[in-house]
Backbone as JSON, one array per atom type, in Angstrom:
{
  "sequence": "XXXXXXXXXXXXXXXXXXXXXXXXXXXXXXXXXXXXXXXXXXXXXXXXXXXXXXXXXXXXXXXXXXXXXXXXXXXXXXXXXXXXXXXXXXXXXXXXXXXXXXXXXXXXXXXXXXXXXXXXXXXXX",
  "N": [[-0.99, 1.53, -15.18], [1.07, 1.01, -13.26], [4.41, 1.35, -12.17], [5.63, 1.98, -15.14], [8.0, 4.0, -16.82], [8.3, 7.07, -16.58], [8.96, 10.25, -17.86], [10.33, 13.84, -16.74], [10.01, 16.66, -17.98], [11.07, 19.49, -16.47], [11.73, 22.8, -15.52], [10.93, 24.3, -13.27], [11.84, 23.8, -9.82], [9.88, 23.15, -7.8], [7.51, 22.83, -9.08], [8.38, 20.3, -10.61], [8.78, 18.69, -8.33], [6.44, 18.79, -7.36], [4.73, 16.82, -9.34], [6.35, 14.79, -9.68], [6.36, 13.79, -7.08], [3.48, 13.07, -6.94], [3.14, 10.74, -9.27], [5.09, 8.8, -8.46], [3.28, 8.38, -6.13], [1.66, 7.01, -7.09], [2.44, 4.77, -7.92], [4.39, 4.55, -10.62], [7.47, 4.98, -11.97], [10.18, 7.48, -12.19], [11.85, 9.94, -13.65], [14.18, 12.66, -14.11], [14.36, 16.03, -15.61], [15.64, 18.94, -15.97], [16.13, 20.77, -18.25], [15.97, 21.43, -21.77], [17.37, 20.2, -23.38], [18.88, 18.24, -21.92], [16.34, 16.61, -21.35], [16.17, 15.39, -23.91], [18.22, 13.62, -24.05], [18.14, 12.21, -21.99], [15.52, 10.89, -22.46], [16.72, 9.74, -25.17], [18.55, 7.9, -24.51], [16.74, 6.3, -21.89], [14.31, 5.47, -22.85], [11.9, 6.14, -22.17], [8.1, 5.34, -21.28], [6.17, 7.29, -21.4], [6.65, 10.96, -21.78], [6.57, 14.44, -19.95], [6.35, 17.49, -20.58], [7.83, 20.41, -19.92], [7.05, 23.65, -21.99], [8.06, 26.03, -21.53], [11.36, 26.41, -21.62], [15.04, 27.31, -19.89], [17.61, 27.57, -22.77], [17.03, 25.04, -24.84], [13.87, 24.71, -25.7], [10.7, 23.61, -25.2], [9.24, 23.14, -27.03], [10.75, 22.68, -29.42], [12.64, 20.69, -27.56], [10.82, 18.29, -27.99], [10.44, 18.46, -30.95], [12.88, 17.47, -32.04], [12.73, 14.71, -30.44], [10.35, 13.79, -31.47], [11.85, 12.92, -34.73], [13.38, 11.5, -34.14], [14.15, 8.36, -34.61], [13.95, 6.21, -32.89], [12.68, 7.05, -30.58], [10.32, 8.55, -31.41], [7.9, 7.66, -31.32], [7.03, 7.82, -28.49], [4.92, 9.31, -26.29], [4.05, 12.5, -25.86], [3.01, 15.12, -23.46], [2.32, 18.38, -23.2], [3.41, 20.41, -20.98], [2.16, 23.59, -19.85], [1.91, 27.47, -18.76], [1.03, 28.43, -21.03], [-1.84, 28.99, -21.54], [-3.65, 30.43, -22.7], [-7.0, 31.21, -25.03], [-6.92, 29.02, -28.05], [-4.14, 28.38, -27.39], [-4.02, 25.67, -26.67], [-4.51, 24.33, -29.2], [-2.59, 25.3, -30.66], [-0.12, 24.15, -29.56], [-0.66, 21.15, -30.1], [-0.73, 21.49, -32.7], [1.57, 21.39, -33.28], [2.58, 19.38, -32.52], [2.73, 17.92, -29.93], [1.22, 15.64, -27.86], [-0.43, 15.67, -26.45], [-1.95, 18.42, -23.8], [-1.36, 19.93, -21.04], [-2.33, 22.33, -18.64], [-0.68, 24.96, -16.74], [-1.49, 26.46, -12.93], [-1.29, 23.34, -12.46], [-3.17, 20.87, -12.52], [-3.78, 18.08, -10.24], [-4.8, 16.34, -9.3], [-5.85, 16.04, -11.82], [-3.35, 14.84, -13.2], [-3.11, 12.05, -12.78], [-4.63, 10.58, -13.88], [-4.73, 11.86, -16.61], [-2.07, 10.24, -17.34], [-2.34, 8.05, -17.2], [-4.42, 7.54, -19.46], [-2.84, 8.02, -21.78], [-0.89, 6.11, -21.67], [-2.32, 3.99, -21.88], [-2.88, 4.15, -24.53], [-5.03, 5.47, -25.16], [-5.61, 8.21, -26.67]],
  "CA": [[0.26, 0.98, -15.61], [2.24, 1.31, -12.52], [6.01, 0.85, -12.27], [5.94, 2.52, -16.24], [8.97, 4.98, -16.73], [7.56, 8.51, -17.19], [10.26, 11.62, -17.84], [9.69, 14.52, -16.53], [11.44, 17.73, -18.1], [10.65, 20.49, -15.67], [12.52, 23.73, -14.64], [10.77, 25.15, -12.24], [11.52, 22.74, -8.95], [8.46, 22.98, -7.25], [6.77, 21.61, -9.96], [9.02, 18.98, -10.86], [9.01, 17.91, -6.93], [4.89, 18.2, -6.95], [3.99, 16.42, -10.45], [7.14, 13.42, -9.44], [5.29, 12.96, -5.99], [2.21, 12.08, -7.57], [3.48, 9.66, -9.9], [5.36, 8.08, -7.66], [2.73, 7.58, -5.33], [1.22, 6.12, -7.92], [3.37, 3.59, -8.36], [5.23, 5.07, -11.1], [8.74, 5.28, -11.96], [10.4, 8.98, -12.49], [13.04, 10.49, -14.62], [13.52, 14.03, -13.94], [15.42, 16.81, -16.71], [15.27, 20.46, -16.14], [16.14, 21.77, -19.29], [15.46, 20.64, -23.08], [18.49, 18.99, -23.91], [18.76, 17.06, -20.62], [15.17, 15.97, -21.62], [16.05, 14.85, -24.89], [19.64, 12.81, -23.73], [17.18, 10.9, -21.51], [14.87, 10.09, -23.45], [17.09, 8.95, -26.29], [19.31, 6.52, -23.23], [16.41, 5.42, -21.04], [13.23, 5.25, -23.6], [10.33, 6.5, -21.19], [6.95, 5.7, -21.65], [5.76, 8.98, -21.61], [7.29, 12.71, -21.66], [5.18, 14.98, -19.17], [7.63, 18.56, -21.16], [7.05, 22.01, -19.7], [7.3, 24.27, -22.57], [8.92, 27.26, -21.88], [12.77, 25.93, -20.74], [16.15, 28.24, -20.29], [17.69, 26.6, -23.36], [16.25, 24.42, -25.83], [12.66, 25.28, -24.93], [9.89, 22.24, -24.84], [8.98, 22.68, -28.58], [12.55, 22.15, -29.76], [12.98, 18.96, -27.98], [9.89, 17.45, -28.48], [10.74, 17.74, -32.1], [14.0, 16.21, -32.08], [12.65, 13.44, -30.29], [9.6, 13.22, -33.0], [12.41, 13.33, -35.5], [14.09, 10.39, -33.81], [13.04, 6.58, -34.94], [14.06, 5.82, -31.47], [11.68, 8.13, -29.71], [8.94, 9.28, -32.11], [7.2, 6.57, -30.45], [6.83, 8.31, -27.43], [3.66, 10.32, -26.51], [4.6, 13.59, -25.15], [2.35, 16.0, -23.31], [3.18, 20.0, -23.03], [3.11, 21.43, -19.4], [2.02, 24.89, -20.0], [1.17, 28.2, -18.32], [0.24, 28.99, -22.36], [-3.44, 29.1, -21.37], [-4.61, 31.69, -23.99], [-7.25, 30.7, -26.37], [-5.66, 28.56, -29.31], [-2.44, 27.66, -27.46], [-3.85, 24.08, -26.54], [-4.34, 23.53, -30.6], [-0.85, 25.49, -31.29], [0.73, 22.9, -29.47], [-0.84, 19.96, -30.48], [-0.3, 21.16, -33.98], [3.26, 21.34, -33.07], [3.41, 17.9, -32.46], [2.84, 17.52, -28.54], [0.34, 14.44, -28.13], [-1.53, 16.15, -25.25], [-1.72, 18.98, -23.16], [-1.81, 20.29, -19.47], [-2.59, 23.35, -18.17], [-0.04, 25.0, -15.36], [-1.25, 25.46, -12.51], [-1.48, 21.63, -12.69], [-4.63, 20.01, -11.67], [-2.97, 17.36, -9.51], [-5.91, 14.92, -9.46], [-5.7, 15.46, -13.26], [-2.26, 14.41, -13.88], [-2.66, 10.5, -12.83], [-5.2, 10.21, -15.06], [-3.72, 12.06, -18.3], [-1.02, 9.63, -17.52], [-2.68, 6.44, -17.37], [-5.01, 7.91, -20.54], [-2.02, 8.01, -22.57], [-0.23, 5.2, -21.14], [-3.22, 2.9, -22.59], [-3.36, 4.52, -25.85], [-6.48, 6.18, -25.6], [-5.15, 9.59, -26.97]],
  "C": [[1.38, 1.34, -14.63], [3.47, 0.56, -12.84], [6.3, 1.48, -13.62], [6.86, 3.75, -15.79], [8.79, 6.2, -17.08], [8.91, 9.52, -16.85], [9.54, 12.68, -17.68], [10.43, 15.36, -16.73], [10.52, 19.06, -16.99], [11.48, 21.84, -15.02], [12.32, 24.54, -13.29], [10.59, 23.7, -10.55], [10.62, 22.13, -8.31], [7.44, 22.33, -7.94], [6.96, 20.76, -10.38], [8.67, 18.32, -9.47], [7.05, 17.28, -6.85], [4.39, 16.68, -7.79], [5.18, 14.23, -10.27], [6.62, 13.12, -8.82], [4.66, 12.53, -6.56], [2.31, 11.21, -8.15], [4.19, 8.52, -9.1], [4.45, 7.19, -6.79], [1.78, 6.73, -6.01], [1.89, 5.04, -8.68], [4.57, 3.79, -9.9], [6.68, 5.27, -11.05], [9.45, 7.21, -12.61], [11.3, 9.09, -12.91], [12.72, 12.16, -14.71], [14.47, 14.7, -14.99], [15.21, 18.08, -16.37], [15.66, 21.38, -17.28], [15.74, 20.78, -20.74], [16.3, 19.68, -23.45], [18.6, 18.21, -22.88], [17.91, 15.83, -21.09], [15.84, 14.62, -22.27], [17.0, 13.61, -24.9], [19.13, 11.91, -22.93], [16.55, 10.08, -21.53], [15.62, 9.3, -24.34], [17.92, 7.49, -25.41], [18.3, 6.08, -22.87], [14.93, 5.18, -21.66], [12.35, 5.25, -22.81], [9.17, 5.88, -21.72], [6.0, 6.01, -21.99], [6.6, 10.09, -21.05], [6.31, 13.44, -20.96], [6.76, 16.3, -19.64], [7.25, 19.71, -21.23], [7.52, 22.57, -20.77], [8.15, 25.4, -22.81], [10.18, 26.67, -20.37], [14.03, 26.53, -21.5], [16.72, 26.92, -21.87], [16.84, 26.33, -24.62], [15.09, 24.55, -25.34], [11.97, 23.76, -26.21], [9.96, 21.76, -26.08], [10.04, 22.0, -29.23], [12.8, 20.8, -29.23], [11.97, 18.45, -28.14], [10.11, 17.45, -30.27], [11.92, 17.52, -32.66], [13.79, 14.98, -31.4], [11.77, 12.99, -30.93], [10.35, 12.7, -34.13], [13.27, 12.21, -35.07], [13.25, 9.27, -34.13], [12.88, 5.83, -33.55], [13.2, 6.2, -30.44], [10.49, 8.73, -30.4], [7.77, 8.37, -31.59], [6.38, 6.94, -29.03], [6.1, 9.21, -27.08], [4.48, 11.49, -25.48], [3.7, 15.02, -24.78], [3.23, 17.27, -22.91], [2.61, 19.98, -22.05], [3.42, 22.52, -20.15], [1.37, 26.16, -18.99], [0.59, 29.28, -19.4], [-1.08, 28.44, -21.91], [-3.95, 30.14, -21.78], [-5.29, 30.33, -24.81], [-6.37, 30.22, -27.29], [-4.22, 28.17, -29.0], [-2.67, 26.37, -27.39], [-3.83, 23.82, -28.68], [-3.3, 24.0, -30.98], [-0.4, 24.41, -30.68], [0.51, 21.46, -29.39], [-0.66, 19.75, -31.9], [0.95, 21.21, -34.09], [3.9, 19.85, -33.34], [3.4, 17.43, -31.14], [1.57, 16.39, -28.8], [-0.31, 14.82, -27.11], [-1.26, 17.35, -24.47], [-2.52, 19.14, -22.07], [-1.44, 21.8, -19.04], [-1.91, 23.96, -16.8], [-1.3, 26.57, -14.71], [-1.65, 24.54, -12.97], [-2.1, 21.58, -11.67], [-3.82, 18.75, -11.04], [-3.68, 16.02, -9.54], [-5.97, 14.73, -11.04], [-4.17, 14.22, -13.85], [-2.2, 12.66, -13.48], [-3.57, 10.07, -13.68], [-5.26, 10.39, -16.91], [-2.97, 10.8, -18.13], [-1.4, 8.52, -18.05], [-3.55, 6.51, -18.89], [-3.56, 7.5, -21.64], [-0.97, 7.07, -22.95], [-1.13, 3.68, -21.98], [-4.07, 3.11, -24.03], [-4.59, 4.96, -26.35], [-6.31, 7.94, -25.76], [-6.49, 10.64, -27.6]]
}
């Protein structure tokens, strides 16, 4: 689904700069936020896609906006995977019982992330 509008909340630059490349070069459109509320003010103006929403952010931290934008009629619509370096046992099902619609594992698999995208992008969740 190239050219689709994917948001990307990210604080740490380096990983915002890596995880945008890739999408991009995948024909992809980008929307970048570094903190939670940024995210969420983006989402609710430019209706993404998909949310790619690192979890732990100064601020409103990932969980928090992902459920104000669940909690929106405008945006609950919107699949939203957690970027995490929560890689303990049981954090991928804590935050899918949270309410995230997928998760990714930091580091980020790089060859993974165009295919989460497009996975999620074609409703095969």
């Amino acid at each position: 689904m190239p050219g689709e509008l994917i948001l990307i909340v990210e604080d740490n630059p380096r990983n915002l700069k890596l995880i945008r490349d890739v999408l991009q070069f995948q024909g992809y459109t980008t929307l970048e936020a570094e903190t939670g509320e940024a995210g969420v003010t983006l989402a609710l103006e430019r209706q993404p896609a998909l949310i790619l929403m690192d979890v732990q952010l100064p601020g409103m931290d990932g969980s928090a906006a992902m459920q104000a934008l669940k909690a929106d009629t405008s945006t609950r619509h919107i699949p939203i995977i957690a970027l995490t370096a929560l890689a303990m046992k049981g954090d991928e099902k804590r935050l899918l019982a949270e309410g995230f619609d997928g998760y990714m594992a930091k580091p980020i698999a790089i060859k993974e992330v165009p295919k989460m995208v497009e996975r999620y992008l074609q409703g095969q969740l």
